[in-house]
N, C-alpha and C positions, 0 to 999 in steps of 0.2 A: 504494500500500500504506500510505501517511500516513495516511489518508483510516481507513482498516480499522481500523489500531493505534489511531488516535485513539479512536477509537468505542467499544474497549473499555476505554480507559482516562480516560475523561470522560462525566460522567451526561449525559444525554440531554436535548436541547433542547427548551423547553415551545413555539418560534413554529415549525414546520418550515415553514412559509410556504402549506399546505393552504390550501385553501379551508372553510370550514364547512360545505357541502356534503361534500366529499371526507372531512374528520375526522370528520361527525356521521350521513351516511348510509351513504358506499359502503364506510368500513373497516369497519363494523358489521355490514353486510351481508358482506362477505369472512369477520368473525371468525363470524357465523352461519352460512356454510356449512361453514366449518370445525369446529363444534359439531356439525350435521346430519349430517356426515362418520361420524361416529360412534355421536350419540345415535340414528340410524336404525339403525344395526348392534346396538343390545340395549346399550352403555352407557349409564350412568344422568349425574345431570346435573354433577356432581361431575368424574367422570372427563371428560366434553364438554367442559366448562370448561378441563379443564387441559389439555385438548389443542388446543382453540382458544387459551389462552395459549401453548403450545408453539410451535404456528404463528407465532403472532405474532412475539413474542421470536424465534423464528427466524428468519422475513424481516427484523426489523427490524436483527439483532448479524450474521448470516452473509450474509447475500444483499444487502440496500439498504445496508449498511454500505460497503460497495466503492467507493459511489457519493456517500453522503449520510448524513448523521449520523443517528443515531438519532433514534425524536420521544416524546417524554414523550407527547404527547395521544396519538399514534397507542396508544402501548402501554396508557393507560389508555383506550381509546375502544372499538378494534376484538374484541378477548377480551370485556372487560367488559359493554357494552350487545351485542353482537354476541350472545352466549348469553344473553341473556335474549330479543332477538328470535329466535334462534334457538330455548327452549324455548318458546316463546308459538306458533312455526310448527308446530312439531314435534307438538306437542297440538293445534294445529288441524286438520293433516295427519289425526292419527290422529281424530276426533271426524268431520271430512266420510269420512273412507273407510268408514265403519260407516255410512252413506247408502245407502240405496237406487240401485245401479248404473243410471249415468245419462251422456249425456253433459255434462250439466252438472254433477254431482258429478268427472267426471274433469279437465273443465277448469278446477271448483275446483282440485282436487289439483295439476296442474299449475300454476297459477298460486301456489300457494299453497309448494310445496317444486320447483322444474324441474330440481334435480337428481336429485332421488329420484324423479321421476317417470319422468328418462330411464333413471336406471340401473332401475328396475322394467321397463320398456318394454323395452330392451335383455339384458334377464337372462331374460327368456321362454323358455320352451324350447318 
């Protein structure tokens, strides 16, 4: 519980020992699906944003906190470029779906959003 308290009571470490891979592709891509979380459901990119900061800041103060101090790059890495790869997908998603129904327009979309593709796939009636 040291480990916890500390966390909220000391700014957060800029070297969390990541890889640059880990800080500059796959948190970006986590803070992007946490963006899509949303801006797929009709909000706009504003509220995406803050909800992928949400996320973040909260894995990073409640959940990894338990474990590991918080990481300055993580928090300015994974929300911040994460939503903009996130609205850059998001607008792509929506620009191949107005494609001529195709297996290769689906397996864009899949590759392009494979969450939003399973929850559409799985939300079929």
């Amino acid at each position: 519980a040291d480990i916890f308290a500390e966390s909220w009571s000391r700014a957060p470490d800029f070297d969390d020992g990541d890889t640059v891979v880990t800080n500059y592709v796959l948190h970006p891509i986590m803070g992007a699906e946490a963006y899509l979380t949303v801006r797929n459901r009709g909000y706009g990119p504003i509220e995406s944003f803050l909800f992928s900061t949400g996320v973040s800041v909260g894995w990073e103060y409640l959940i990894e906190a338990w474990v590991q101090h918080p990481s300055a790059e993580d928090l300015l890495t994974t929300s911040p470029i994460g939503s903009v790869q996130g609205e850059l997908r998001y607008q792509m998603r929506r620009w191949i779906a107005r494609w001529r129904p195709s297996l290769g327009r689906d397996a864009l979309l899949v590759l392009v959003d494979p969450v939003e593709a399973l929850h559409r796939y799985i939300g079929k009636t």
